[in-house]
N, CA, C and O atoms as a GROMACS GRO file, in nm:
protein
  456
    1UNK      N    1  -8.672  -4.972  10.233
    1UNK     CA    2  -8.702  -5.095  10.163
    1UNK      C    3  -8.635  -5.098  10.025
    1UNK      O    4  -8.566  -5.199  10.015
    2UNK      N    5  -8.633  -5.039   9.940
    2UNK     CA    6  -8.629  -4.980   9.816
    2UNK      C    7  -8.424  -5.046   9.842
    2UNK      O    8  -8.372  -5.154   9.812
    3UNK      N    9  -8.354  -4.900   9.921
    3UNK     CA   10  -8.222  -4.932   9.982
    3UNK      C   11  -8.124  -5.088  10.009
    3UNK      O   12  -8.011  -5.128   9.983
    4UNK      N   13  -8.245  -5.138  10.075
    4UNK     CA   14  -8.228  -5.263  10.107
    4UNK      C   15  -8.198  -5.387   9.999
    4UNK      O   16  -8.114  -5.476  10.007
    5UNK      N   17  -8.339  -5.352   9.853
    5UNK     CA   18  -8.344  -5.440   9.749
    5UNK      C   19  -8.231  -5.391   9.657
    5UNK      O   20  -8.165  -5.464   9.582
    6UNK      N   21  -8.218  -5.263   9.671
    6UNK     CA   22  -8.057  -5.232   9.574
    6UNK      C   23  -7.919  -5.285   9.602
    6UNK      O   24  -7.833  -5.307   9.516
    7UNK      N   25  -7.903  -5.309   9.770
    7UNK     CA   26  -7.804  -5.392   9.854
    7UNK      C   27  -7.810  -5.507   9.829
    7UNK      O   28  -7.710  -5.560   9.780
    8UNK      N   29  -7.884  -5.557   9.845
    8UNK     CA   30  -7.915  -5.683   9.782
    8UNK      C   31  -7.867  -5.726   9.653
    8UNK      O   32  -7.809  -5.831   9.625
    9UNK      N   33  -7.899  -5.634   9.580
    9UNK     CA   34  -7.902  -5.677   9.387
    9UNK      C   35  -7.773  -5.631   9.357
    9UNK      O   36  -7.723  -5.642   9.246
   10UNK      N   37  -7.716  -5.577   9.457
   10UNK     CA   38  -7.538  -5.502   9.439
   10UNK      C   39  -7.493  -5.647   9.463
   10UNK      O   40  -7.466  -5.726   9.372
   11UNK      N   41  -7.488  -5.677   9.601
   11UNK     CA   42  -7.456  -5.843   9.652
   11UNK      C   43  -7.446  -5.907   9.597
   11UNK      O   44  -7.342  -5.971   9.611
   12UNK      N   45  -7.562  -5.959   9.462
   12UNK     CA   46  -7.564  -6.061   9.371
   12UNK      C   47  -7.490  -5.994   9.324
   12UNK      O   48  -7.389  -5.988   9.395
   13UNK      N   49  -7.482  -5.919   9.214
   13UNK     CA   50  -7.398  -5.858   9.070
   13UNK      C   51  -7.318  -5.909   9.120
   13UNK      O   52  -7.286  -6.021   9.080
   14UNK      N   53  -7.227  -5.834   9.264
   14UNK     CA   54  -7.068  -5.876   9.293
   14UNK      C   55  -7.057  -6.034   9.285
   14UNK      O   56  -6.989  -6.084   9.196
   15UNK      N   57  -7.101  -6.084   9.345
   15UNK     CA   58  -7.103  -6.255   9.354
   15UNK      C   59  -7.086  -6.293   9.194
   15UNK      O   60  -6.980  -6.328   9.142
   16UNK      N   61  -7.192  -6.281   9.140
   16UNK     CA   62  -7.103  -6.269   8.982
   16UNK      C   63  -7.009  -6.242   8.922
   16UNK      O   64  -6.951  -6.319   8.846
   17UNK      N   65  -6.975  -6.124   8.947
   17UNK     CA   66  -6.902  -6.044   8.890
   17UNK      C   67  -6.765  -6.070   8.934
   17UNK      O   68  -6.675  -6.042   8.855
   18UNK      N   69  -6.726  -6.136   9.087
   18UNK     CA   70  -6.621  -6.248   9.125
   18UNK      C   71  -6.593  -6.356   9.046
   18UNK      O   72  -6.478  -6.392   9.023
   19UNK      N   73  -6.738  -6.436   8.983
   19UNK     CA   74  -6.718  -6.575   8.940
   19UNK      C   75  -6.679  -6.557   8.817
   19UNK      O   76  -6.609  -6.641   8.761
   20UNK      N   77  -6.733  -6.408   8.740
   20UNK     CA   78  -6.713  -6.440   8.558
   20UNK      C   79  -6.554  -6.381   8.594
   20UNK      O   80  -6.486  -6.385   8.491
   21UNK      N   81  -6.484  -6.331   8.702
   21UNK     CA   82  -6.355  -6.290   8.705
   21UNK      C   83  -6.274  -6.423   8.688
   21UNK      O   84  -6.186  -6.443   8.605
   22UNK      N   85  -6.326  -6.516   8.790
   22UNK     CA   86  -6.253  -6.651   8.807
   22UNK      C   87  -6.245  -6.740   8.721
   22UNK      O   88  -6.140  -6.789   8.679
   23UNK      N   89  -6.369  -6.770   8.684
   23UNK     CA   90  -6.438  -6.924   8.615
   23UNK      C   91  -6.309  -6.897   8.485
   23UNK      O   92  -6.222  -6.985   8.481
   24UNK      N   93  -6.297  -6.786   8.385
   24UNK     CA   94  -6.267  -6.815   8.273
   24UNK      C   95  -6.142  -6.809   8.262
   24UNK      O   96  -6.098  -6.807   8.147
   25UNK      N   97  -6.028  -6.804   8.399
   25UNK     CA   98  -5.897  -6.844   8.472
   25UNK      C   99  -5.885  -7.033   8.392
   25UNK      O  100  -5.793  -7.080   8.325
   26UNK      N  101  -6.028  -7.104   8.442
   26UNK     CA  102  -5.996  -7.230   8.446
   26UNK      C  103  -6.063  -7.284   8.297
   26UNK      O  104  -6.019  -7.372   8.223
   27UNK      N  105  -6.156  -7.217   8.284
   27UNK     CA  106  -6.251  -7.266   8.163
   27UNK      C  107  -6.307  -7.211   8.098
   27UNK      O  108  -6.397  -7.139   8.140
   28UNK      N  109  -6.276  -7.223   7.962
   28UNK     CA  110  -6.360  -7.139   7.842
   28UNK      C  111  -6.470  -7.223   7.756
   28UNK      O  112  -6.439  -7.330   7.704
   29UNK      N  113  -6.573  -7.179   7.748
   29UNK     CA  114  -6.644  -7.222   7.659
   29UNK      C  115  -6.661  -7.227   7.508
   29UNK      O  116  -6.671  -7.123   7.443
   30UNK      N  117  -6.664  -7.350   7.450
   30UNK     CA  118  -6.599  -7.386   7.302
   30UNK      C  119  -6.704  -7.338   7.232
   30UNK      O  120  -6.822  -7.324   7.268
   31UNK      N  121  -6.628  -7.303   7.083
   31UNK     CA  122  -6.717  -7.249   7.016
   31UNK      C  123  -6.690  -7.088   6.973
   31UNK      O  124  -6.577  -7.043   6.992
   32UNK      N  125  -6.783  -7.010   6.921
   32UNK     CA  126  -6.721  -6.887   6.853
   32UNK      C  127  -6.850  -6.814   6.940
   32UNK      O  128  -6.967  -6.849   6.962
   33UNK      N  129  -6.759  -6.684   6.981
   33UNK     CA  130  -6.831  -6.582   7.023
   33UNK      C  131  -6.947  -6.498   6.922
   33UNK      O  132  -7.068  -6.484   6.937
   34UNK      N  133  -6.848  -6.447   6.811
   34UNK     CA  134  -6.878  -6.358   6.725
   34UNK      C  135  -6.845  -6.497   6.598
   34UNK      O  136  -6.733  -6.546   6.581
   35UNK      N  137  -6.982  -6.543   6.514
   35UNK     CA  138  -6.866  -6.649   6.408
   35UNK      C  139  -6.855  -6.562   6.258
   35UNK      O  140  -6.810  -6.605   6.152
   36UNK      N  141  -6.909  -6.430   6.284
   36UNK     CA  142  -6.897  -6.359   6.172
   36UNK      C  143  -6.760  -6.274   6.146
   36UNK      O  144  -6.725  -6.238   6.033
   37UNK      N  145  -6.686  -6.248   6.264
   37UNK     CA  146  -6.619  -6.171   6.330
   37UNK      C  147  -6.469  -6.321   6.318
   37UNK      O  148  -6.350  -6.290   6.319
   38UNK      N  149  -6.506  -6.441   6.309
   38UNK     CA  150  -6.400  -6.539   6.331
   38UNK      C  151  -6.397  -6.501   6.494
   38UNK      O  152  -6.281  -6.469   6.520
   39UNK      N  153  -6.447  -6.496   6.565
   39UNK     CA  154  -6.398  -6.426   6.727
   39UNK      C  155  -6.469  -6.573   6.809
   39UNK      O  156  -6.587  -6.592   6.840
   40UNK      N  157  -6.328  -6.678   6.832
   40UNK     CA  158  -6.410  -6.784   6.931
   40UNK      C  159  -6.332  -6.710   7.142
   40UNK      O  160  -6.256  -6.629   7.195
   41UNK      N  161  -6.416  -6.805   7.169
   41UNK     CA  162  -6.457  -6.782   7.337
   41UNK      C  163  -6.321  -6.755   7.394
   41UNK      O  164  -6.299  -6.666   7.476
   42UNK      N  165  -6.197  -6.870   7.328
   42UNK     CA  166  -6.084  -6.888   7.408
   42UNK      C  167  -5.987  -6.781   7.342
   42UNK      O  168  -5.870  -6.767   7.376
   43UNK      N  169  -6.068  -6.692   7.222
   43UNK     CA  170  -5.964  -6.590   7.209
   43UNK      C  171  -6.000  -6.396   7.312
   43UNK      O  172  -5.982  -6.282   7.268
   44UNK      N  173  -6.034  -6.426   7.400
   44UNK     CA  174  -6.114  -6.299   7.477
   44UNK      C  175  -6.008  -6.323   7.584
   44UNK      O  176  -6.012  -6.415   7.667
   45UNK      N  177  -5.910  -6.229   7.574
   45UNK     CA  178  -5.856  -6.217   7.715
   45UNK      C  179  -5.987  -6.202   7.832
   45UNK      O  180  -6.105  -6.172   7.815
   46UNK      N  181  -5.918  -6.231   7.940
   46UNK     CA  182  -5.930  -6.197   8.083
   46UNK      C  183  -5.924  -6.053   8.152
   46UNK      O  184  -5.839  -5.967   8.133
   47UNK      N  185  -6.079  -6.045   8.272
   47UNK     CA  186  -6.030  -5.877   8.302
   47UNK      C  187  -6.097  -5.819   8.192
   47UNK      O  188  -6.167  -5.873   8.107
   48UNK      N  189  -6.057  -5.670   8.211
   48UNK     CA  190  -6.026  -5.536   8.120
   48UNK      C  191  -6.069  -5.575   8.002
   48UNK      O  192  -6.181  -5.569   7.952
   49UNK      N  193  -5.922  -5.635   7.945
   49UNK     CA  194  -5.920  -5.683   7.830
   49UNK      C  195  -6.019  -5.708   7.770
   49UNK      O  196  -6.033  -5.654   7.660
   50UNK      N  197  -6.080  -5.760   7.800
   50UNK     CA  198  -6.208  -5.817   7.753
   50UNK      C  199  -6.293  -5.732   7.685
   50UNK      O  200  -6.349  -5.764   7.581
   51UNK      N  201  -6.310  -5.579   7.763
   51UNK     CA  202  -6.418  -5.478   7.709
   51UNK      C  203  -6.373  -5.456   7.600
   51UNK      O  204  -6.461  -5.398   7.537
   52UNK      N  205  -6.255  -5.473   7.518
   52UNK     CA  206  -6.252  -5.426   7.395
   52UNK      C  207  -6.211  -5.509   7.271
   52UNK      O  208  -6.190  -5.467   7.157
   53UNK      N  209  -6.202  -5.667   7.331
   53UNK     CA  210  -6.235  -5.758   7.236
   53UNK      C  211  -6.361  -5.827   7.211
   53UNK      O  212  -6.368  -5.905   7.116
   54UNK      N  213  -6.452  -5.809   7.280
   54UNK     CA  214  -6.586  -5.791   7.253
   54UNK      C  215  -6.681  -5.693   7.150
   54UNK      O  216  -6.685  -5.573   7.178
   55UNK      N  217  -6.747  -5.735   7.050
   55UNK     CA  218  -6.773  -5.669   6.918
   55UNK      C  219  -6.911  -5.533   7.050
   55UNK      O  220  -6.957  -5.551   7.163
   56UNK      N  221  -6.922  -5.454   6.983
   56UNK     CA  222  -7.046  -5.382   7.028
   56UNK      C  223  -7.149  -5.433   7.056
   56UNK      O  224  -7.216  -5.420   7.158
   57UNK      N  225  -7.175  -5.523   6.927
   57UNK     CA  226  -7.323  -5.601   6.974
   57UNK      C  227  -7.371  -5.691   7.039
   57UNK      O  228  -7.486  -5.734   7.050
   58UNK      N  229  -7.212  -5.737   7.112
   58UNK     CA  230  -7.223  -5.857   7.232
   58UNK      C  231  -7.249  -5.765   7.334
   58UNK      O  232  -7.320  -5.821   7.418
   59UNK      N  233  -7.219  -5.630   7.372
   59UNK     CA  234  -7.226  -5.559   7.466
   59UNK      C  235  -7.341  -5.541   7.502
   59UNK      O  236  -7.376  -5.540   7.620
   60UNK      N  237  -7.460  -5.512   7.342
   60UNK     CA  238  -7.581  -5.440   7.355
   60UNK      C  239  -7.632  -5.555   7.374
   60UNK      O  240  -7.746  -5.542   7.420
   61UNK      N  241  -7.597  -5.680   7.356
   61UNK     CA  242  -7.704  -5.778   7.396
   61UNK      C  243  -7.648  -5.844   7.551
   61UNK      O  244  -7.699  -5.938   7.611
   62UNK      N  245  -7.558  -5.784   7.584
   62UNK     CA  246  -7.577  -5.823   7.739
   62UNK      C  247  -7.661  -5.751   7.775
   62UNK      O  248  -7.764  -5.804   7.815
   63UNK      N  249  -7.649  -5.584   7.775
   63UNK     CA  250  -7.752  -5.516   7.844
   63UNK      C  251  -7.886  -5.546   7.816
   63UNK      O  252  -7.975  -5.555   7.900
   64UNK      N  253  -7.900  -5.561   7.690
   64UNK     CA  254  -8.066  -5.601   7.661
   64UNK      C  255  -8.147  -5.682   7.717
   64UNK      O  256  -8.267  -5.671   7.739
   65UNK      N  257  -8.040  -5.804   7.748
   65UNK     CA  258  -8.058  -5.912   7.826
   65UNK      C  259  -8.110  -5.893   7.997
   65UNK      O  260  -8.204  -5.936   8.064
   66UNK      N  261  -8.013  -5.819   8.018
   66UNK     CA  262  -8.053  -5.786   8.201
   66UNK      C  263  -8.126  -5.703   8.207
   66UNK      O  264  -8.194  -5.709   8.310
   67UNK      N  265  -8.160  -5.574   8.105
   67UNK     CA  266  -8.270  -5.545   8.113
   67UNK      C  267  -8.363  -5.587   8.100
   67UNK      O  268  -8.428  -5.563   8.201
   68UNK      N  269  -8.433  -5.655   8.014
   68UNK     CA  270  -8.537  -5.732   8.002
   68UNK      C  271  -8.552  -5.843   8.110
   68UNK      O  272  -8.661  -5.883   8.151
   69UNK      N  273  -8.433  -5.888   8.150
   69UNK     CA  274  -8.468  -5.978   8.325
   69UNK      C  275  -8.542  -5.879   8.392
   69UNK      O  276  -8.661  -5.887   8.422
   70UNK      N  277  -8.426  -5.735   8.426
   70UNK     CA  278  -8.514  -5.642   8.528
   70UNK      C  279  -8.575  -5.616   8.520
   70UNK      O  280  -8.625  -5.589   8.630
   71UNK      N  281  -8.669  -5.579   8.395
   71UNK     CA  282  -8.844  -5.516   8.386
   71UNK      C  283  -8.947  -5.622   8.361
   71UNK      O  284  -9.069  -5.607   8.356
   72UNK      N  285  -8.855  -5.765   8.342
   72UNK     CA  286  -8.998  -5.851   8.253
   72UNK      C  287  -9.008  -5.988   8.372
   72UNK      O  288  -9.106  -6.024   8.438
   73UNK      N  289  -8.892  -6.035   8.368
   73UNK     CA  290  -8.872  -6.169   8.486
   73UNK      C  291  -8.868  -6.151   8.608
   73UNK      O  292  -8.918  -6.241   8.676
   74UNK      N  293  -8.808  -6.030   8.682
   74UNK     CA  294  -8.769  -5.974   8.771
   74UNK      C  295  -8.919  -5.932   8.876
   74UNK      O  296  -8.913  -5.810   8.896
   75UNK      N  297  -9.002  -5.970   8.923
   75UNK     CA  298  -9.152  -5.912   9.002
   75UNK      C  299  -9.162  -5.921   9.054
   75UNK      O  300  -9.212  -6.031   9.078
   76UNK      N  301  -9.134  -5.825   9.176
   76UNK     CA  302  -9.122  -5.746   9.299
   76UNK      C  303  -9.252  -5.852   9.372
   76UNK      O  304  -9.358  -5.871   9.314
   77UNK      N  305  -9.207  -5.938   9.556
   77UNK     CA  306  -9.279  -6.008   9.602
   77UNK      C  307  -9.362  -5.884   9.728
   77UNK      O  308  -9.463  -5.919   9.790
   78UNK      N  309  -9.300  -5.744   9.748
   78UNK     CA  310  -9.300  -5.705   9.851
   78UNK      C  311  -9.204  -5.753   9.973
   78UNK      O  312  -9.231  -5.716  10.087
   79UNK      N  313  -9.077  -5.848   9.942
   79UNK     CA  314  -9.015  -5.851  10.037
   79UNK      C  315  -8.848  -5.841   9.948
   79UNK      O  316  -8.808  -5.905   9.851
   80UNK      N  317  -8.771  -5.716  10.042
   80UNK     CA  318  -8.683  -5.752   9.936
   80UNK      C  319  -8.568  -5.819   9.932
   80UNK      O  320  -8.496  -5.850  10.027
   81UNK      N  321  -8.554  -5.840   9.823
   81UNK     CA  322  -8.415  -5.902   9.727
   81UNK      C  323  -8.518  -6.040   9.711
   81UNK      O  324  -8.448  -6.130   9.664
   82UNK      N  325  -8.683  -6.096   9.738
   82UNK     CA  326  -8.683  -6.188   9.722
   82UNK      C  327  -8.824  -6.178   9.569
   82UNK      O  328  -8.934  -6.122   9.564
   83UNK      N  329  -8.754  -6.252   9.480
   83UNK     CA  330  -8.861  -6.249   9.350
   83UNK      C  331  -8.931  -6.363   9.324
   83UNK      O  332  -9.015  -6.380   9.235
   84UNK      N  333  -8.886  -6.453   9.417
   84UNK     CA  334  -9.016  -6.616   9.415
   84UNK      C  335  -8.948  -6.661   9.345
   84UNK      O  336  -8.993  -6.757   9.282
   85UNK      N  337  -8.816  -6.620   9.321
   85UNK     CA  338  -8.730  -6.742   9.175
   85UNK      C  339  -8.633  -6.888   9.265
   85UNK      O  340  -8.574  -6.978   9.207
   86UNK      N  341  -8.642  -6.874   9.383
   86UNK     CA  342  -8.600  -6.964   9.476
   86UNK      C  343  -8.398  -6.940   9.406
   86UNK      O  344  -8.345  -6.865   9.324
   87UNK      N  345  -8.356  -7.033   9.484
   87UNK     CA  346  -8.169  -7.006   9.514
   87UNK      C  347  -8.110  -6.969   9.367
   87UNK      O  348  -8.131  -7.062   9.288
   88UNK      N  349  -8.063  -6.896   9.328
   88UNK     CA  350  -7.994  -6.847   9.229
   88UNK      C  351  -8.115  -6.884   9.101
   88UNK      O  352  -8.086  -6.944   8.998
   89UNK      N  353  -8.244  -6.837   9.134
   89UNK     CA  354  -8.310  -6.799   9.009
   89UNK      C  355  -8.363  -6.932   8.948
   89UNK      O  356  -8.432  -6.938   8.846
   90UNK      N  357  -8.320  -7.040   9.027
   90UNK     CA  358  -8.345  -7.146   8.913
   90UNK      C  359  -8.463  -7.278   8.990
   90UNK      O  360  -8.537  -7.355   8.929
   91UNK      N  361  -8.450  -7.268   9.100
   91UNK     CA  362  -8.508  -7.352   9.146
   91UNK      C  363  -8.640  -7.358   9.189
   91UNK      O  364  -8.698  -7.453   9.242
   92UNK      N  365  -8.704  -7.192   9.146
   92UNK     CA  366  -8.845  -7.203   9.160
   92UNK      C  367  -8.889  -7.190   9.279
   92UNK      O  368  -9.012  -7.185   9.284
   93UNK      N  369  -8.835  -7.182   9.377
   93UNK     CA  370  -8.958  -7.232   9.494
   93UNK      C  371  -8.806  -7.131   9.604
   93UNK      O  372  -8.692  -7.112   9.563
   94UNK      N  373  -8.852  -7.093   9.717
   94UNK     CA  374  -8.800  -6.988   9.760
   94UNK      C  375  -8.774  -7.046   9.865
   94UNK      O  376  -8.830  -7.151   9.895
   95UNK      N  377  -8.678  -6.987   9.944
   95UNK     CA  378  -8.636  -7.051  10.107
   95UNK      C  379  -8.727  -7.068  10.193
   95UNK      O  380  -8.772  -6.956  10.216
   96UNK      N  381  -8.786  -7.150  10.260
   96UNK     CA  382  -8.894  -7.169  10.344
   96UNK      C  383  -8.866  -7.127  10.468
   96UNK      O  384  -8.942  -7.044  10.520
   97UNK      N  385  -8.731  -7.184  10.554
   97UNK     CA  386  -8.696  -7.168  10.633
   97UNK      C  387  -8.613  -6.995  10.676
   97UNK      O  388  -8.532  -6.925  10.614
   98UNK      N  389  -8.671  -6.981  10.789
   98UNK     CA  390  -8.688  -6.796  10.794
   98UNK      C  391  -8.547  -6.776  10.842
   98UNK      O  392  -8.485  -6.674  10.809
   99UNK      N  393  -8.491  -6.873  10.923
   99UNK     CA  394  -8.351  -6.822  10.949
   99UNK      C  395  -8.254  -6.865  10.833
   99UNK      O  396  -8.173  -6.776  10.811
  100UNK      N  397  -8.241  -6.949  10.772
  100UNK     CA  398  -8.177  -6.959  10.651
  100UNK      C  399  -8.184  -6.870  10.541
  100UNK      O  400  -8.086  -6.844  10.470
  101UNK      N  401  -8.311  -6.818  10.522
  101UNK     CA  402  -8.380  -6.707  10.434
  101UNK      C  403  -8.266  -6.586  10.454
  101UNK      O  404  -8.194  -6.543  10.364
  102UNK      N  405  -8.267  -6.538  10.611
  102UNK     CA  406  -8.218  -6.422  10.671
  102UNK      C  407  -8.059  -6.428  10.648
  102UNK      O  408  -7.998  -6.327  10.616
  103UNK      N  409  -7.993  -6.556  10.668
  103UNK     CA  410  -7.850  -6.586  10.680
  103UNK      C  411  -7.844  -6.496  10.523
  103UNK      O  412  -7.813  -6.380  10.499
  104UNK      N  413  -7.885  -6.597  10.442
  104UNK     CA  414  -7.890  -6.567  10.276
  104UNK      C  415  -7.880  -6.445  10.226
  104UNK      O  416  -7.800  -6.405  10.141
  105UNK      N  417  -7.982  -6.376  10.294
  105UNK     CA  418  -7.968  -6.225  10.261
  105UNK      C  419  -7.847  -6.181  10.307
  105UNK      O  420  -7.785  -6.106  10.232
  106UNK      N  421  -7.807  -6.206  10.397
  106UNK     CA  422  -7.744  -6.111  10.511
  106UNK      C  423  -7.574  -6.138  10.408
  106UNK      O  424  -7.489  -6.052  10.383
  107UNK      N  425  -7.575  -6.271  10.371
  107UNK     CA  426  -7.418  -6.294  10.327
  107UNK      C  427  -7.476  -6.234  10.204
  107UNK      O  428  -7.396  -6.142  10.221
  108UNK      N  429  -7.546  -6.196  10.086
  108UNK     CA  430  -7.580  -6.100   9.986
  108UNK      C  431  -7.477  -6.013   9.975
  108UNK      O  432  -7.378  -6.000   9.903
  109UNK      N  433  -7.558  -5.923  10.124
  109UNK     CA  434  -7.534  -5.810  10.168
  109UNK      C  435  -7.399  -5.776  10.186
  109UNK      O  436  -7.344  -5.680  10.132
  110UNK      N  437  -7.329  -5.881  10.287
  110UNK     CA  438  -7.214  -5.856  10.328
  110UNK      C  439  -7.086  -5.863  10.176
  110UNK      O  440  -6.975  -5.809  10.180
  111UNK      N  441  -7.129  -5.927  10.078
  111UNK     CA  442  -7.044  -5.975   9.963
  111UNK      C  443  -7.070  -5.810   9.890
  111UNK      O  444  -6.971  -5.759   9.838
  112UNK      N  445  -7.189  -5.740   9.888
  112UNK     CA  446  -7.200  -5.640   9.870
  112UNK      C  447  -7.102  -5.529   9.886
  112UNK      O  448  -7.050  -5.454   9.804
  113UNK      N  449  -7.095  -5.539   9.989
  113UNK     CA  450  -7.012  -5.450  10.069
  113UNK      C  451  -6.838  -5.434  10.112
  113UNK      O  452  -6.763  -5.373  10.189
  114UNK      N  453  -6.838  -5.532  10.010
  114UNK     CA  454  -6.655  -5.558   9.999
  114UNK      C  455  -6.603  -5.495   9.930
  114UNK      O  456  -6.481  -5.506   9.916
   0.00000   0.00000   0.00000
């Protein structure tokens, strides 16, 4: 079970971790990253790059951030990969339908595993 919810939560990350690869190919968000630093959005390379035009404390507040999802927002239903946050966390209310539920997981999984 345990196995299963880590496959799962791998699945998502990657699915992310595809889109923040892509999205900022087409679109950057305006405005300053760091405005102490002069550091705006559209000056952060792409990729790699990125880990080291990013100040430290954008780093520590990503992690802070997903940590505090994983120990505080994050509450285990007994079934896994599912937290009652319904389709990508936002919609509240969870798949009703059991074979759609299953598809859902299953493509998670499989995005996981690439």
């Amino acid at each position: 079970n345990r196995r299963r919810e880590s496959e799962i939560k791998n699945g998502r990350v990657a699915m992310y971790a595809a889109m923040g690869y892509i999205v900022p190919e087409y679109y950057r968000i305006p405005g300053f990253l760091s405005p102490s630093a002069g550091l705006k959005f559209a000056d952060v390379p792409n990729g790699l790059k990125a880990l080291q035009a990013v100040p430290a404390e954008g780093w520590f507040q990503i992690v802070a951030l997903g940590g505090f999802y994983e120990l505080v927002v994050n509450t285990p239903t007994g079934e896994p990969g599912n937290y009652g946050k319904g389709q990508l966390g936002i919609t509240g209310q969870s798949i009703s339908d059991p074979e759609k539920r299953k598809r859902s997981l299953n493509s998670e999984i499989a995005n996981g595993r690439l």
